[in-house]
Structure formats: structure tokens, C-alpha cells
C-alpha positions in Angstrom: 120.2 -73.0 83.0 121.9 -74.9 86.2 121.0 -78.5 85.4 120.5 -80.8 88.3 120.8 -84.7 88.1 121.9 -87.7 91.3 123.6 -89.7 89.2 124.3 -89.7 84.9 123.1 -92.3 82.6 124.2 -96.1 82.4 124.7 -95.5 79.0 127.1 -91.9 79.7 128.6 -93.5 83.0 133.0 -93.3 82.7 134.4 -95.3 85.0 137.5 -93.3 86.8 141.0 -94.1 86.5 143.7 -93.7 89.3 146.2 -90.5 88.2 148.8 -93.7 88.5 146.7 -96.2 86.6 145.9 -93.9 83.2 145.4 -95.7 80.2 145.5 -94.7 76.8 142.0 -93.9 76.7 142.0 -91.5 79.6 145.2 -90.3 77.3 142.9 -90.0 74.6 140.0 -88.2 76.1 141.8 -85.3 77.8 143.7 -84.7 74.5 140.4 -84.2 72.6 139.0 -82.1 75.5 142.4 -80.1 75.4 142.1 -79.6 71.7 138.6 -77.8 72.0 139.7 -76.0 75.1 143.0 -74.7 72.6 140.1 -73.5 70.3 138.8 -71.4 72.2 141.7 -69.6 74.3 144.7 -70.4 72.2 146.1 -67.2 72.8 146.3 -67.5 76.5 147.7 -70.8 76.7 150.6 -70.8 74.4 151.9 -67.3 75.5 155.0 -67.7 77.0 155.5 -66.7 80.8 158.1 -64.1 79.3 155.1 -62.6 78.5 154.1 -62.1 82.0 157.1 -60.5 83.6 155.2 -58.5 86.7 156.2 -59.8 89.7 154.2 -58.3 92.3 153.9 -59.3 95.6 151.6 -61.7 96.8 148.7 -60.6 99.4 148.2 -61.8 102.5 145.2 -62.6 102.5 145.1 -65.8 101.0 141.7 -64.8 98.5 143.4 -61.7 97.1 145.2 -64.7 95.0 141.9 -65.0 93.7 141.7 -61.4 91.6 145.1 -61.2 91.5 146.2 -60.2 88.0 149.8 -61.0 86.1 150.3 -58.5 83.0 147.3 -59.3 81.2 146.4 -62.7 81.7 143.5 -63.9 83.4 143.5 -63.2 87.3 145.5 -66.7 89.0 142.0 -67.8 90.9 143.5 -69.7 93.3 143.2 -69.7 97.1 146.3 -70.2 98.7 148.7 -68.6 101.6 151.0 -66.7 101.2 154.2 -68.0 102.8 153.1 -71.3 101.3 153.7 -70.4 98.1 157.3 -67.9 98.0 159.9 -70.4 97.9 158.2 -73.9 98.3 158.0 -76.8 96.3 154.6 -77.0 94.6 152.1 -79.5 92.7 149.3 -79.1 91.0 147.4 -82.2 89.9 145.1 -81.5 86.9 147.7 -78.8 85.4 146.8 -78.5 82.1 148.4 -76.5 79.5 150.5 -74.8 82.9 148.5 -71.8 82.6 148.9 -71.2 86.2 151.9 -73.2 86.5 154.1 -70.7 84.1 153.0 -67.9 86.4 153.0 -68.9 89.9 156.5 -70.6 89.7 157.8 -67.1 89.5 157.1 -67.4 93.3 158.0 -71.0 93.8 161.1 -72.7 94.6 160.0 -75.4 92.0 156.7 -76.7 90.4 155.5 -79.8 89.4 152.9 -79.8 86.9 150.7 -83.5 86.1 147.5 -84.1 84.0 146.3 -87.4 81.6 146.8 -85.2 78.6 149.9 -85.7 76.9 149.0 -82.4 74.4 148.3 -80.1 77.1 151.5 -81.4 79.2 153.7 -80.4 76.3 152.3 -76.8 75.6 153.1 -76.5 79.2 156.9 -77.2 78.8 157.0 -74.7 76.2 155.5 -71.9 77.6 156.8 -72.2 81.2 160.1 -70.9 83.1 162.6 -73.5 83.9 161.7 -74.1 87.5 158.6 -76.1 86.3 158.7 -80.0 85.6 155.4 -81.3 83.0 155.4 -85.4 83.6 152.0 -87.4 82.8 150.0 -88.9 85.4 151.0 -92.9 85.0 154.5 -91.5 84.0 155.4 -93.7 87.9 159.3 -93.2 87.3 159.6 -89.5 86.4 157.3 -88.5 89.5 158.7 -91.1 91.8 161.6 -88.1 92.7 159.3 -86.1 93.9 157.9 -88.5 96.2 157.4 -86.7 99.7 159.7 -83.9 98.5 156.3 -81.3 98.0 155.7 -78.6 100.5 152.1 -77.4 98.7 149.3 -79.0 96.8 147.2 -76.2 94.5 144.3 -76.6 92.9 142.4 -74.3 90.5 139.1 -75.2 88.7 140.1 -78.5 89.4 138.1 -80.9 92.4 135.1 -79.1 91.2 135.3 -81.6 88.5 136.2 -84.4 90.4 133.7 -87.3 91.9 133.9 -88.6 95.6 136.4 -91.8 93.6 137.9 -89.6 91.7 138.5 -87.5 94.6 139.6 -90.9 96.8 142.2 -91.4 94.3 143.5 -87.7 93.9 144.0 -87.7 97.8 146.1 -91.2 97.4 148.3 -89.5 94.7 148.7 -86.9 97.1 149.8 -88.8 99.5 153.1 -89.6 97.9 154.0 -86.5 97.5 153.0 -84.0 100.2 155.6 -84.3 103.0 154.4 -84.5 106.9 153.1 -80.8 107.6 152.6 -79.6 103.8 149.3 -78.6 102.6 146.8 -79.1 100.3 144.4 -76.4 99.1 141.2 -77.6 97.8 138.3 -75.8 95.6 135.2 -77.3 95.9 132.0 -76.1 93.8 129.6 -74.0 95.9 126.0 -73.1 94.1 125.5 -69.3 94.0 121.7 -70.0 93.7 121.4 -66.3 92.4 122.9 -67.8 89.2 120.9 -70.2 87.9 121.6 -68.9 84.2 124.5 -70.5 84.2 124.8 -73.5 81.9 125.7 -76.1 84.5 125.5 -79.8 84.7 125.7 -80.1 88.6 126.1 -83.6 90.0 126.6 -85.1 93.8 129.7 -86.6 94.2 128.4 -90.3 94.7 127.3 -89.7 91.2 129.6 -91.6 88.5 131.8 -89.2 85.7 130.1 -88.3 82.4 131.5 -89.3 79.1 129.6 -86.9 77.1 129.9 -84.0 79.7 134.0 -84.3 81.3 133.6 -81.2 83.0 130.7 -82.0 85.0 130.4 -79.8 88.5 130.0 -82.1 91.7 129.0 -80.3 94.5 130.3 -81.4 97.9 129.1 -80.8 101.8 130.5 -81.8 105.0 129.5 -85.2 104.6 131.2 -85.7 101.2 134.1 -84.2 102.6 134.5 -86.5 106.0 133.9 -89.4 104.1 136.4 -88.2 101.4 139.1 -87.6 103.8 138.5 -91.0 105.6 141.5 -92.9 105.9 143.9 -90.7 104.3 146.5 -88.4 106.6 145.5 -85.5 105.9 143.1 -83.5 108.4 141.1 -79.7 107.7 143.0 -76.8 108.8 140.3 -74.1 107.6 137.7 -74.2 105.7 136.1 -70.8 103.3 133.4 -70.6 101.8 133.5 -67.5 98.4 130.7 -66.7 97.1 131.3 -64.6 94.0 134.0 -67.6 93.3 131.2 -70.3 94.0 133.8 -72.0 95.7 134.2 -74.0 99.2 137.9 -73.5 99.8 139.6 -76.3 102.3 143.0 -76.1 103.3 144.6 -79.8 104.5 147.8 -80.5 106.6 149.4 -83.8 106.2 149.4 -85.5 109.6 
């Protein structure tokens, strides 16, 4: 059953670290996350993108990337445009093992895969074509190339996870990146109340990260998102809302 809570525990309470600022232990705890994720879909995340060779071409509508399918991997959930995809320079923050790095750089110009976890950076580096760049989060020297150089930000299953600080911080790695006019699409959690089976630990974004539950679901509204975006120069372009996906899409510009 959906769980509902305003805030975790003292005792649970993990302070967030800045992507730039990881420690070991941040290190630490997305490795032993990554391992049980690696139990239970090992066969998806080391197969090689060779394995994948489809190609086909990418809707226009920017949520048939949502069902789209790739040989037969999972479908690439993402929402994301089109024409800002074929041929640009991509990051996703909160990559992972590259399971959708290794397919959607097929597409790209280039892609630029971070995450805390060591483990799951170097599965991606094996299974991924050689367009796509792994480098962990604190790693301040191997990313600083790529410093204003990024057309498109993705996401996928990712600020779902993430806390308004959490978020504050994401936005200020962003920042580094994204080049005046490139775009950053975000997926935001948005209850399907018909599906309250679902075992769900759903948490406001002023609440504080879990320690015993990392993949905690924040749900966000407009007032999250203005004061999320204050300060930062990025502004909405569009905003959707998917309810089969349970997701608030938002698409950004950098000003």
C-alpha cells in the first residue's frame, strides 16, 4: 500500500550531499543500493548496447519516448523532444549502470553519464557505445570539460527520488553544464490515486532523505517547483502532466 509520511524519522534522516561534494559514504551507499538493484535485473544491465542494434526513429511527440521499445529491452521511459535529442550533447545526472545511456546515444552526438556509485558507473563503460563518457559525481576535473558544452539534460526515474535540497543542488550541477538555450527535462512523481496498491513510501519534498528507504518518492506541486527553481537560470517552457506514467513532466530552458 502507498505509504504517506511529512517528514522521515530523526533517527532515518540522511543528510544530502552536493553531486560535487560526494563523500565516500555517499560512494558507499549507492554501491550497496546498486548491488541489490544488479540482483534483480542483472540481465538487463550488463547487456551490451550491441545487443540493441534497432535504430528506429524517434516520434515526435515527445511521450511516444515514453513506450518506445529498443530490441527487447525495457521501453526508454523518458520524455523528451525530439530534435533535442538527434545529434546533441546530452547528460543525465543519476545515470546508473547507463541503461538508458547505452541506448539513447545511438541518437546523440555525445552523452555524459554521472551518478555517486562507482560500481554502477563502471558496468556503464562496459556496456555502452563509444560516444558515451561514465565520470563520478565529485570526479570535479574529468566533468570540468564539459562545463557549458551540454545542449540537453534527461532524466528518467530520477527527481522522483530527489528532495527540494537535493533538487537545489541537482539544478546547481546543472548549471555548469547546460549552455544558454539548452534544456532540461524533468520527471516529477504524480500520484495515480487509483493505485494505491502500490508499495510506496511517498514523501513532500521539504521532507529530509531516508537512510533505510533511498528510493523514497517526493511528490512535488507548483509551489515546490517555484521555490525549487528560485534563483537558478533556468525558467519552464511546458509543463505535462502523464498519468499512466504518474509523472509531472517539466521541460526548462537555460536563460
Amino acid at each position: 500500500m502507498v505509504k504517506f509520511a511529512d517528514d522521515v524519522p530523526d533517527d532515518d534522516a540522511f543528510e544530502a550531499t552536493p553531486p560535487l561534494q560526494a563523500k565516500q559514504r555517499d560512494i558507499q551507499r549507492w554501491n550497496k543500493e546498486w548491488v541489490r538493484y544488479l540482483g534483480k535485473g542483472w540481465d538487463q544491465y550488463l547487456a551490451p548496447h550491441s545487443d540493441y542494434p534497432e535504430k528506429p526513429r524517434l516520434p515526435e511527440d515527445p511521450k511516444g519516448l515514453l513506450g518506445l521499445l529498443l530490441g527487447a529491452n525495457s521501453p526508454l521511459s523518458i520524455y523528451c523532444d525530439r530534435e533535442w535529442i538527434e545529434g546533441k550533447r546530452m547528460l543525465e545526472l543519476g545515470c546508473g549502470c547507463g541503461a538508458l545511456g547505452k541506448l539513447i546515444a545511438r541518437y546523440a552526438k555525445s552523452y555524459l553519464g554521472v551518478d555517486f556509485s562507482t560500481l554502477a558507473l563502471q558496468v556503464g563503460r562496459l556496456v555502452s557505445p563509444p560516444n558515451c563518457t561514465y565520470v563520478q559525481s565529485a570526479d570535479v576535473a574529468a566533468l570540468e570539460p564539459f562545463f557549458g558544452n551540454i545542449d540537453t539534460v534527461i532524466s528518467r526515474h530520477f527527481w522522483i527520488h530527489q528532495n527540494l535540497k537535493m533538487g537545489k543542488s541537482n539544478l546547481d550541477f546543472y548549471e555548469r553544464f547546460v549552455r544558454k538555450g539548452g534544456r532540461v527535462y524533468l520527471d516529477f512523481f504524480r500520484l495515480d490515486e487509483s493505485r494505491m496498491d502500490q508499495d510506496l513510501l511517498v514523501l513532500p519534498p521539504t521532507s529530509r532523505l531516508s537512510r533505510s528507504h533511498p528510493s523514497a518518492t517526493f511528490q512535488y506541486n507548483a509551489t515546490h517547483l517555484e521555490t525549487l527553481l528560485a534563483g537558478t537560470p533556468f525558467k519552464v517552457l511546458r509543463e505535462e502532466v502523464h498519468t499512466k506514467m504518474q509523472r509531472w513532466y517539466v521541460v526548462l530552458e537555460r536563460t
